[in-house]
Every structure is written in C-alpha cells, then in structure tokens.
ROSE-77311 format. One record per residue (C-alpha): residue in one letter; x, y, z. Coordinates in Angstrom, 2 decimals. Example, Ala and Ser with C-alpha at 12.3 -4.5 7.8 and 13.67 -1.06 7.14 Angstrom:
2
A / 12.30 / -4.50 / 7.80
S / 13.67 / -1.06 / 7.14
This chain:
424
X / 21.67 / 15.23 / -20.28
X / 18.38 / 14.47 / -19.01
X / 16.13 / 12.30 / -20.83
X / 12.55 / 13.56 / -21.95
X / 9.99 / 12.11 / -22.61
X / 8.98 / 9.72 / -25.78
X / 7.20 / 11.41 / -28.30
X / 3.34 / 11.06 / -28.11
X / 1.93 / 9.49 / -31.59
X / -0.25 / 9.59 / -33.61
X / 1.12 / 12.21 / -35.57
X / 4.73 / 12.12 / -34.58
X / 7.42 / 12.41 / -37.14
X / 9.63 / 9.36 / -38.64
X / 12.39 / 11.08 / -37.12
X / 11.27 / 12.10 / -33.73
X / 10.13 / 8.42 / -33.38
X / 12.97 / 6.70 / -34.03
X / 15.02 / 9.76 / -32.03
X / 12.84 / 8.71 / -29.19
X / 13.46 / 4.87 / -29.65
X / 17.03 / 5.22 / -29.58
X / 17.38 / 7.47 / -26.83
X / 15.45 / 5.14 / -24.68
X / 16.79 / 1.93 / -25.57
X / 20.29 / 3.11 / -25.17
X / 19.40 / 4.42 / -21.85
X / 18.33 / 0.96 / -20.64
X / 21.70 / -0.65 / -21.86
X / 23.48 / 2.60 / -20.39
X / 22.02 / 1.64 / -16.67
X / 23.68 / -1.42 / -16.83
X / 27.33 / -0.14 / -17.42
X / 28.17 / -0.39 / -13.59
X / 27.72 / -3.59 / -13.60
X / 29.37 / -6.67 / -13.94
X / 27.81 / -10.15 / -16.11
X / 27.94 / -11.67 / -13.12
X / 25.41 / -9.21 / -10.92
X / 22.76 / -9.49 / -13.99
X / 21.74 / -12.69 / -13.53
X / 20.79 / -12.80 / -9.98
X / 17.24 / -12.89 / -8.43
X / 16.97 / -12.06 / -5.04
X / 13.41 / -12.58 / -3.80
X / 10.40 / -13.15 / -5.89
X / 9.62 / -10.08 / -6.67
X / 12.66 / -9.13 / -8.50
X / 14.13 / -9.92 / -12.10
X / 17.53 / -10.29 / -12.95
X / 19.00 / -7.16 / -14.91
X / 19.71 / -9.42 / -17.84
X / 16.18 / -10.22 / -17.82
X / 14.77 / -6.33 / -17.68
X / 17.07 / -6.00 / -20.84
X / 15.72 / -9.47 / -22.52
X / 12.18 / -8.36 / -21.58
X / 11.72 / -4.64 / -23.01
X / 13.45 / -6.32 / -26.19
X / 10.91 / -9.13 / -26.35
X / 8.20 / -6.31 / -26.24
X / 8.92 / -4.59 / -29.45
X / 10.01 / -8.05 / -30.86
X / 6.23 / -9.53 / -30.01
X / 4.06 / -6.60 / -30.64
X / 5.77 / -4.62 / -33.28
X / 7.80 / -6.80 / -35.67
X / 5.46 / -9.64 / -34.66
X / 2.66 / -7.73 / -36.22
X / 3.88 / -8.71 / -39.74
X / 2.74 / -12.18 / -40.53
X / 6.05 / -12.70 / -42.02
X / 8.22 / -12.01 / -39.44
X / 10.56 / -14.70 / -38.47
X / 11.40 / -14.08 / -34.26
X / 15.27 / -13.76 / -33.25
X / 15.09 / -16.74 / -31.43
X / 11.78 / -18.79 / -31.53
X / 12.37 / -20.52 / -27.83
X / 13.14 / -16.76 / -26.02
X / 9.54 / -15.63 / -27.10
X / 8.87 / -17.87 / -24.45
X / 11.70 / -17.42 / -21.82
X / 10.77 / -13.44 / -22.05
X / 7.45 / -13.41 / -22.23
X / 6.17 / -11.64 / -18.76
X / 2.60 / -12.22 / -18.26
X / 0.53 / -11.73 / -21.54
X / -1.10 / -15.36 / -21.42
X / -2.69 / -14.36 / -25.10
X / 0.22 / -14.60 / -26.68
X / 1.81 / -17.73 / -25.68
X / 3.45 / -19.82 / -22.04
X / 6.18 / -18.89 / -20.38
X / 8.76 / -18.99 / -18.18
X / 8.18 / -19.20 / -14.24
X / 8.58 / -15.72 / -12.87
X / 10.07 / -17.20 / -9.90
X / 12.81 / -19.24 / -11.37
X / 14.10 / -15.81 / -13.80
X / 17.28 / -16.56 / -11.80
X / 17.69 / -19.76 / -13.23
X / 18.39 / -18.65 / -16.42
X / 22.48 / -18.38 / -16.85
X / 21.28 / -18.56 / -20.54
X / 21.49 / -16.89 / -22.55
X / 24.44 / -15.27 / -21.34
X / 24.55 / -11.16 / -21.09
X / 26.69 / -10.67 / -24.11
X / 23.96 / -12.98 / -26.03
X / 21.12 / -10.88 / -24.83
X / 22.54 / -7.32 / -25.66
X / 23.53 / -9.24 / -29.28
X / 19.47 / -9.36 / -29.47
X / 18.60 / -6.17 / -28.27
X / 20.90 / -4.53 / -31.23
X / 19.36 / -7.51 / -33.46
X / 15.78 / -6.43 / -32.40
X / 17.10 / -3.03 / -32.37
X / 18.19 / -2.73 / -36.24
X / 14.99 / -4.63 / -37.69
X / 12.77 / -2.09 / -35.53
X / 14.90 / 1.07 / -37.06
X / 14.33 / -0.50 / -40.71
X / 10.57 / -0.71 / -40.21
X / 10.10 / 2.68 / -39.29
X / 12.56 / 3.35 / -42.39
X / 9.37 / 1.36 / -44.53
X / 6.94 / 4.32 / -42.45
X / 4.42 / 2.86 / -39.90
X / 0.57 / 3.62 / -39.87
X / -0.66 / 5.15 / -36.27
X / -1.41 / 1.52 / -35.21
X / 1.97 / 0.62 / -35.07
X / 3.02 / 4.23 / -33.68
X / 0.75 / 3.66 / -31.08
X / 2.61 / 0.19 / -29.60
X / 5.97 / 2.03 / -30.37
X / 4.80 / 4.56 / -28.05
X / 3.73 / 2.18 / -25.28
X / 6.78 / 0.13 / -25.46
X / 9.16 / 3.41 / -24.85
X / 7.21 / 3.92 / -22.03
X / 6.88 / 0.24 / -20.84
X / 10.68 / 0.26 / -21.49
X / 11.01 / 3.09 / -18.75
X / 9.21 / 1.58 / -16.12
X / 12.08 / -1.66 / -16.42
X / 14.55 / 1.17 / -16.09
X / 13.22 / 2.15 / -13.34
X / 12.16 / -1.67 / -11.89
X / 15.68 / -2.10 / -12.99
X / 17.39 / 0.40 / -10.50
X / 15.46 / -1.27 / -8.05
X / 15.91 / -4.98 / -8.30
X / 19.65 / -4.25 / -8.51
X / 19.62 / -2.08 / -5.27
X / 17.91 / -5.24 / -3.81
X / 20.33 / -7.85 / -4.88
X / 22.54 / -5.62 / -4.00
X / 21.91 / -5.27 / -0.59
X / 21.60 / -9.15 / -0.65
X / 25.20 / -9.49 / -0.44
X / 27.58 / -9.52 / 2.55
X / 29.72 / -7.22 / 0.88
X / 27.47 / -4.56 / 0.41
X / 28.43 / -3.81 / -2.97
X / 27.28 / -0.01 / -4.35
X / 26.10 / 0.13 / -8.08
X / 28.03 / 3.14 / -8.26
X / 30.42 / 4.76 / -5.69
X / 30.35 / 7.50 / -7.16
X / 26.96 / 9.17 / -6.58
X / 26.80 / 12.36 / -5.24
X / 25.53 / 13.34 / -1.85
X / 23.86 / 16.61 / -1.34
X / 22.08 / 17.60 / 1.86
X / 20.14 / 20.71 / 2.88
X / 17.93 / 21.23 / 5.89
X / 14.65 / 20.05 / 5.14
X / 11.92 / 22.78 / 4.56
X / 9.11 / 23.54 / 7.09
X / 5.95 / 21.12 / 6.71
X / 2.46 / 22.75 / 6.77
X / -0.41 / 21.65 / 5.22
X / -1.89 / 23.36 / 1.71
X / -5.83 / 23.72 / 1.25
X / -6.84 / 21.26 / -1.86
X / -9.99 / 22.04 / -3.88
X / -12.91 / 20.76 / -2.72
X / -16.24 / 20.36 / -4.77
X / -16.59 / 18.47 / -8.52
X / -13.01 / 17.93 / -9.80
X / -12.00 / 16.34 / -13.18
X / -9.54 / 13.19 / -12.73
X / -7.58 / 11.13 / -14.99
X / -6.39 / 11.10 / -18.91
X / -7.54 / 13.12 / -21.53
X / -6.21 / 11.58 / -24.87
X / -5.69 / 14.74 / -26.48
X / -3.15 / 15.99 / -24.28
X / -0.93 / 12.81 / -25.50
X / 0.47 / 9.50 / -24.25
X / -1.31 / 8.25 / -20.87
X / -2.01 / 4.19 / -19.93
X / -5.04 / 2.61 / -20.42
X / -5.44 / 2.78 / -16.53
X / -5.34 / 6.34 / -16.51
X / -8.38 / 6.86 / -18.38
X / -11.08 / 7.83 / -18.91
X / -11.14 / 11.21 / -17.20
X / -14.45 / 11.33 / -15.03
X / -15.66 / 13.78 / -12.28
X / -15.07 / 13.09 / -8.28
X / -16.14 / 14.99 / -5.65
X / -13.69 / 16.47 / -3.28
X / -14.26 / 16.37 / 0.49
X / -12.49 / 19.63 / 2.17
X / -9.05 / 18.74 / 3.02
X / -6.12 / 19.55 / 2.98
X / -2.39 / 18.25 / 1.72
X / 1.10 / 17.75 / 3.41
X / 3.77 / 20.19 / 1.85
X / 6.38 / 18.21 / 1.64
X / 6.68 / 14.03 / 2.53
X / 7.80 / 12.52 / 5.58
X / 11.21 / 12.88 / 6.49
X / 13.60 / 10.24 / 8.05
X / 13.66 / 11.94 / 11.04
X / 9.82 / 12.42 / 11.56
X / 9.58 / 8.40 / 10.74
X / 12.50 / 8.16 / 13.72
X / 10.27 / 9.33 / 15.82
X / 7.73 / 6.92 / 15.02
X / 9.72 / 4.22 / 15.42
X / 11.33 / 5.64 / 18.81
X / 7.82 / 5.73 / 19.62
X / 6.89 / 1.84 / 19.81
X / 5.13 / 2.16 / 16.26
X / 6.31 / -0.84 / 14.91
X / 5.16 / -2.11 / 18.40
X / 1.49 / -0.88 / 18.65
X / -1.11 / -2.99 / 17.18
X / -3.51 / -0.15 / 16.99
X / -1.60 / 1.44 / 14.76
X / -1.75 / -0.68 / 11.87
X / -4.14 / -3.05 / 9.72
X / -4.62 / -6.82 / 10.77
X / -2.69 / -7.86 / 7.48
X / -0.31 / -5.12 / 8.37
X / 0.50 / -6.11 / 11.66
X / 0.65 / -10.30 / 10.71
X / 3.28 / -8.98 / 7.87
X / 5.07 / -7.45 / 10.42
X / 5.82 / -9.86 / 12.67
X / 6.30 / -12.32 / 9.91
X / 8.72 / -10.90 / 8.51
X / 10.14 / -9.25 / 11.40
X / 10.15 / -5.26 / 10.05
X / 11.37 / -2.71 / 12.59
X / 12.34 / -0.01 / 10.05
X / 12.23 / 1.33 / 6.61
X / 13.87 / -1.84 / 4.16
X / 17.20 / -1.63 / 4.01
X / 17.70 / 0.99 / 7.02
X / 20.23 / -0.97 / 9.44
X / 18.11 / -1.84 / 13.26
X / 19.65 / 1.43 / 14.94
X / 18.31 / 3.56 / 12.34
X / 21.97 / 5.54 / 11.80
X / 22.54 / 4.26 / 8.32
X / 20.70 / 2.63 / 5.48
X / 22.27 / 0.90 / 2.09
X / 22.15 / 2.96 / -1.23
X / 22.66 / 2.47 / -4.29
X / 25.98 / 4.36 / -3.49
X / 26.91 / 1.58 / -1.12
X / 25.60 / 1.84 / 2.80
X / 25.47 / 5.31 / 3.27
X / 24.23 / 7.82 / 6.95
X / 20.69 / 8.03 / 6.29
X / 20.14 / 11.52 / 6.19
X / 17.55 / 13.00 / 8.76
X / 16.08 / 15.44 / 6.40
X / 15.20 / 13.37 / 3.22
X / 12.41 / 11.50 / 2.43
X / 12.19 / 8.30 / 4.09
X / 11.86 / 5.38 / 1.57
X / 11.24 / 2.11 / 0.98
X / 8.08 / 1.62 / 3.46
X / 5.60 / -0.42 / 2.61
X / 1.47 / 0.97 / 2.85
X / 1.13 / -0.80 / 5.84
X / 3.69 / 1.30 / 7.28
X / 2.73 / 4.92 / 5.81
X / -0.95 / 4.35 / 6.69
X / 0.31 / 2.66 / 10.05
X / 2.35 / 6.12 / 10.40
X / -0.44 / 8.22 / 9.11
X / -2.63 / 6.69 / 12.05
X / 0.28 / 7.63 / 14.87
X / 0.11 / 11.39 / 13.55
X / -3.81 / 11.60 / 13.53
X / -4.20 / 12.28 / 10.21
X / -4.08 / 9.93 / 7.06
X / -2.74 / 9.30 / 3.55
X / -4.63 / 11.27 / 0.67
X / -6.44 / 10.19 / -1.80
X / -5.50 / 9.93 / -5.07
X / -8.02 / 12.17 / -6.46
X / -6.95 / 14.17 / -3.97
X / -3.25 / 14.04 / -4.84
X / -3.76 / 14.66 / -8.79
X / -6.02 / 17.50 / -7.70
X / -3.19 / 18.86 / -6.02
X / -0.73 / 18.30 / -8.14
X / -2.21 / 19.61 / -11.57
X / -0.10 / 23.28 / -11.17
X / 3.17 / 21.00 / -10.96
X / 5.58 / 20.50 / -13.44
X / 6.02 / 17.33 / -14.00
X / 9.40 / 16.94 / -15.05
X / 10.85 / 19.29 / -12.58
X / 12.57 / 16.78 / -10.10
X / 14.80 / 14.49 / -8.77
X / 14.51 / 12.11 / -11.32
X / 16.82 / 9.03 / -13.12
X / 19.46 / 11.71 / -14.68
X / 22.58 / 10.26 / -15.26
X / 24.49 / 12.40 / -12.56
X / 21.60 / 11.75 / -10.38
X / 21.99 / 10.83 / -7.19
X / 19.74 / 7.95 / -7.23
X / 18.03 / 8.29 / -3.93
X / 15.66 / 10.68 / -2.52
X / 17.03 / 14.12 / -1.44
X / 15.79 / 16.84 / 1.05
X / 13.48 / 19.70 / -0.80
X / 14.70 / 23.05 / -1.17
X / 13.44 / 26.27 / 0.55
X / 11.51 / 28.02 / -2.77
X / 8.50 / 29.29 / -1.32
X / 6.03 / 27.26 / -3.57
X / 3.38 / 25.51 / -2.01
X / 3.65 / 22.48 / -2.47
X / 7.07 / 20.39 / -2.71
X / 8.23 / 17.21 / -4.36
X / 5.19 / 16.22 / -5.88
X / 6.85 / 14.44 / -8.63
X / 10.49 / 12.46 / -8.09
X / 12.29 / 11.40 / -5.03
X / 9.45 / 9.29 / -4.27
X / 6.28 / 7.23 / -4.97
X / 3.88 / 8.79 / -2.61
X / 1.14 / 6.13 / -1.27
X / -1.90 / 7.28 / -1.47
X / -5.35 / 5.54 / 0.56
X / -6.97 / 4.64 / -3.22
X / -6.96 / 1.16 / -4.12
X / -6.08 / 0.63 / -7.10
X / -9.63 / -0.07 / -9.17
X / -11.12 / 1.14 / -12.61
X / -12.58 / 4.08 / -13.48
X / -16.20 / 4.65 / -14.53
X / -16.11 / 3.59 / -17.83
X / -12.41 / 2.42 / -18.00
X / -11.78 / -0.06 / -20.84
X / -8.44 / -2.30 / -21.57
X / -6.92 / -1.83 / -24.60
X / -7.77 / -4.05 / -27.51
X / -5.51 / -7.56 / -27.97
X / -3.29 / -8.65 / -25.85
X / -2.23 / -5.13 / -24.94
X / -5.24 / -5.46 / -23.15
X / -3.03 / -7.73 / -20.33
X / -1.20 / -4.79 / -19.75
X / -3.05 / -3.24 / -16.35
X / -6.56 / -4.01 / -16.16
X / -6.16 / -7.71 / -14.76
X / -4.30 / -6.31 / -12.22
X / -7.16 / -3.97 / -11.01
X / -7.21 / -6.35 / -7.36
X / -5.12 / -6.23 / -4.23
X / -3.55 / -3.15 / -4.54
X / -2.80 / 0.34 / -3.82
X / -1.99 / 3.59 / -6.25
X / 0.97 / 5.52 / -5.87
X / 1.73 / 8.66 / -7.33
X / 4.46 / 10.93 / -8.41
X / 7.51 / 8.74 / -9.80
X / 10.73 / 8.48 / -7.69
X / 14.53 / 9.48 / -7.94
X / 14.96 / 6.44 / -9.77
X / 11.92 / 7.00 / -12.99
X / 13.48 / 8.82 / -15.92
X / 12.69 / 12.36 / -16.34
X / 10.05 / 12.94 / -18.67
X / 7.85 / 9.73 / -18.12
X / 5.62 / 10.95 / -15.25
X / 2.55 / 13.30 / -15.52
X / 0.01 / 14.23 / -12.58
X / -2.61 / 11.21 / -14.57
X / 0.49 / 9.10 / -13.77
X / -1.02 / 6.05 / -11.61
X / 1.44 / 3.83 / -10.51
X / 0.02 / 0.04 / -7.96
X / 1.68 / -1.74 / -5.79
X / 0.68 / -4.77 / -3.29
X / 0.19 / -3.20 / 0.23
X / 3.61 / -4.99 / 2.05
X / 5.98 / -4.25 / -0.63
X / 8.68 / -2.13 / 0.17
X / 11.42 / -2.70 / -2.50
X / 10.39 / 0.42 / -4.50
X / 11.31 / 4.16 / -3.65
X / 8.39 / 4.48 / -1.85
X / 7.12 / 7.28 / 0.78
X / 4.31 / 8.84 / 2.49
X / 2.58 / 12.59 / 2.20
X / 0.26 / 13.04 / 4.86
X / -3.70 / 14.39 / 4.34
X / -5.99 / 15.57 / 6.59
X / -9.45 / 16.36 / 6.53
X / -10.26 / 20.20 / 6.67
C-alpha cells in the first residue's frame, strides 16, 4: 500500500505517532530486502553511503536527539555515536564521509540488531507520553528518515551500476509505456505571490520557511518535463559539444569528466541502466539523472530557460501533492511517461526532481532551528541549486509544493530532470 505521510505534531495522538514511526522505519528496512549483506557495504564515489550506513544513520538520529534528550540515557553503543554521526559538529566528531566504505563493521545483521534496539526504547518512550518538544524531533526524524530512503534508492542504483555485471535491485519492476503527452506552455501568475511554509498547515523544514511575498515576472511554465527523446535531440545536436551552451564550470566539468549523456545512459543513447537492471531507455519519459549544468545548458539550446522556484511553487499550488509516481512498493522505480488527462499542468510532483534557476539561499527572515537541529540545512545555504517536486524514488506522502530540495550544480546521481520556463 502506499505510504503517507508522517503525522504533523504538535497535537498528534500517542497512537498516530508511533503508527507513523513504525510504518516508516519498517519501510527503510523493507527497501533493503533485495539486497544482499554484501551490496550494503559498498561506497561507490564520494557522494554515496553504503546502504548499511543509511540504515545505521536514520537509527543514530532518533538515538542522538530523542532518547539522547534524557540525561540518563545510556547510547546502544557509545563508539557508533561517532561512526554514524553525519555532519552535526555540535554534537560530537565523526567518521570521514569518504571512507563510509571502510566500515565492514559492524556487520548488517549487527546494525538492523540496533535499529530494533533503538527501535523498542523509542516505542517505550512514547508509551511514558512525550511533550510537543519531543513530538516535534519525532516528526523531523520520520521525515529525515525518508529522504535516506530515498538517498538510499539512489546510492544503490549507483553502486549498482558500478559493477560489470550490471546487477538490477530488482528484476522485477514493471515497465509501463504510453506516448508522451503534447508539451505547451501554461500562463503562471504574475504580480505579488506568497512563497514558502506556513506552520499552521503542518510539518515543513526549517528551509522552507518563513513564507514571504515575491514578485512574479510574466511567464510562463512547461507542461510536462523534458523527454528522452527531446534531450536526443540535443545531444544529436553537438550540445554536449558547444561551449556556448553551457556555464564555464559547466563546460570544465564536462570535459573533466568526460559526460556525453544523461549518467548512466550507455554512449549511443539506446539504453540506460535501471534499477531493474539496463533497460531501452524509453523515448517518451522523463530524461533523468542530468546534472544543472546540463538542464540549464539544454534550456539555453531551446531558447528558453529553467523556472524559478517561486515560479514553480506558484505553479504548482493547485497540485496534489501525493498524486504521483512515487516510492510505492510496486513502483516502478524510475520515471514514467505522463498520461493524456487534460489538466494543465503534468508531473509536477514524482518521477522527477525538477531543477529550477534559484540557488539555493535563505529567505527573508529565515532562521535555523534551535540546537544542533540547527545543522540540519542552513549551513548548507552555499553552492547550490533548489529542486522541486520529489522523484519516482521519494515516498508518497513526504513532498508538498513548500518542498525545497539542493543539490551541487554537477551532480547527477539523483532522479533529476528539467521543466522548461519562458518569459511571457
């Protein structure tokens, strides 16, 4: 069944928390069921963490700021507070980000052993009844929690893909395709718009708030996002060969790193590798896994550019959120070709993160949370750009239009697209 979303707190029941705390943690340990110990433990490029270590991580979370917050609490294991720890320096060291890999210990069996250990001491303090403090963190972890699920499909589908043998993390995902539906462009509002998180309305990240007026050039938004086929024709086109095109960081990644396609697409552009295995890449889905030097790059070859992200929540405020394809567990796990349904606008939220031309900044006003839950996205507020929408691979119920997702401009490991803008 599909997954919704945790419950917002304060206010929440004891029972609809700890429904929501079990549903999510056992969807985390569910994900990793296709595997074997063996593909957990690998790291595959920098920017990936072992599966073991997604599973260690959201466990360490609840561990740190939940049960940690009673001054009697005795950790699991005092020496993993450190090998788990992520990047909250206020809390304590820890272990290299880059060396994850490195870390055949504790084995898999060892870490699931403290995930049920964490688990059951978690389910007896909400037993005791927790003030809205403590909701509040339970809240953030469930949602911190999905975004590792998530981060999780993802660094498997890149070690994956690492491997001669092309391994699939399940064979057995289904492959639907329809033609893709007609691309026009859709008027947005133009004038004084409200942006960003109201509290009221429930859970949002600090980064998402607080809401605050923009103005709205006229413009206007892409129906649909770029297909494979339309980025064929890029490519067929010398894009990847055009300085022009692209941004002078853009164009030194590329020929560093020698891109002349979407990640993981093979170099004659007939098929790309899934996480079904290698797979035809279908000419009427989304194309994926392009980096914002590439969508922007492409956005320049059409004549037109990537929208804004005031621009993009604008537009996508009469969506439904959690209408999608999303993380269900008979997903497909990869983007899929939109339906025919008449609406205006299509795929605003799943199949994939959308880049948008907003760098990823504060808002007037924004602050970090207190603590060290303050760590959590503010100090990252340099470098990058937003995203917006989710992907095939976030769980369904975790997204909202608020939703503000960041990512370095070369990275291309996520299920990231383009939607095209245009001024009016």
């Amino acid at each position: 069944m599909p997954q919704t979303a945790p419950t917002p707190v304060p206010g929440a029941s004891h029972a609809r928390l700890a429904e929501a705390f079990s549903s999510v943690r056992g969807r985390s340990v569910a994900l990793v069921g296709p595997l074997a110990p063996e593909d957990t433990v690998v790291q595959s490029m920098p920017d990936v963490s072992p599966t073991k270590w997604h599973l260690a991580h959201t466990t360490w979370f609840f561990e740190q700021f939940l049960l940690g917050s009673d001054p009697g609490y005795r950790p699991w294991r005092e020496e993993w507070l450190y090998l788990f720890n992520s990047y909250y320096e206020s809390v304590g060291p820890m272990h290299a980000r880059l060396e994850r890999g490195l870390l055949s210990r504790p084995t898999l069996d060892e870490v699931l052993e403290y995930r049920r250990a964490v688990d059951e001491r978690v389910c007896e303090r909400l037993d005791r009844g927790i003030d809205d403090s403590l909701a509040t963190v339970l809240t953030l972890g469930l949602n911190h929690e999905q975004q590792h699920q998530e981060l999780l499909l993802t660094d498997i589908k890149h070690v994956l893909s690492r491997n001669p043998l092309q391994p699939a993390y399940r064979g057995d995902l289904a492959v639907a395709r329809r033609p893709a539906a007609a691309q026009r462009f859709v008027a947005g509002r133009e004038g004084i718009v409200a942006i960003g998180h109201e509290p009221a309305d429930g859970f949002g990240f600090d980064c998402e708030t607080p809401r605050h007026r923009q103005l709205l050039q006229p413009h206007a938004v892409a129906r649909r996002p770029v297909t494979n086929a339309e980025f064929r024709e890029f490519i067929a086109d010398g894009g990847y060969r055009t300085s022009t095109l692209w941004m002078s960081e853009g164009w030194s990644t590329l020929n560093t790193k020698g891109w002349c396609g979407p990640l993981y697409w093979d170099e004659a552009g007939e098929t790309e590798f899934t996480l079904g295995g290698r797979r035809e890449i279908d000419p009427d889905a989304p194309v994926t896994h392009v980096s914002f030097f590439e969508a922007d790059a492409y956005a320049r070859w059409t004549g037109l550019r990537l929208p804004t992200e005031a621009e993009w929540e604008s537009a996508a405020v009469d969506s439904d959120p959690h209408a999608g394809n999303f993380q269900d567990a008979d997903g497909p796990l990869h983007p899929q070709a939109a339906s025919e349904d008449g609406a205006p606008l299509l795929q605003l939220f799943g199949d994939v993160w959308e880049w948008t031309g907003s760098p990823y900044v504060n808002y007037p006003g924004f602050r970090t949370l207190p603590g060290a839950l303050g760590e959590y996205n503010g100090k990252f507020m340099c470098g990058q750009y937003v995203l917006r929408g989710g992907s095939c691979a976030s769980p369904r119920g975790h997204l909202r239009p608020t939703y503000r997702n960041f990512f370095y401009p070369g990275d291309r490991w996520q299920f990231t697209g383009i939607r095209l803008a245009r001024d009016a």
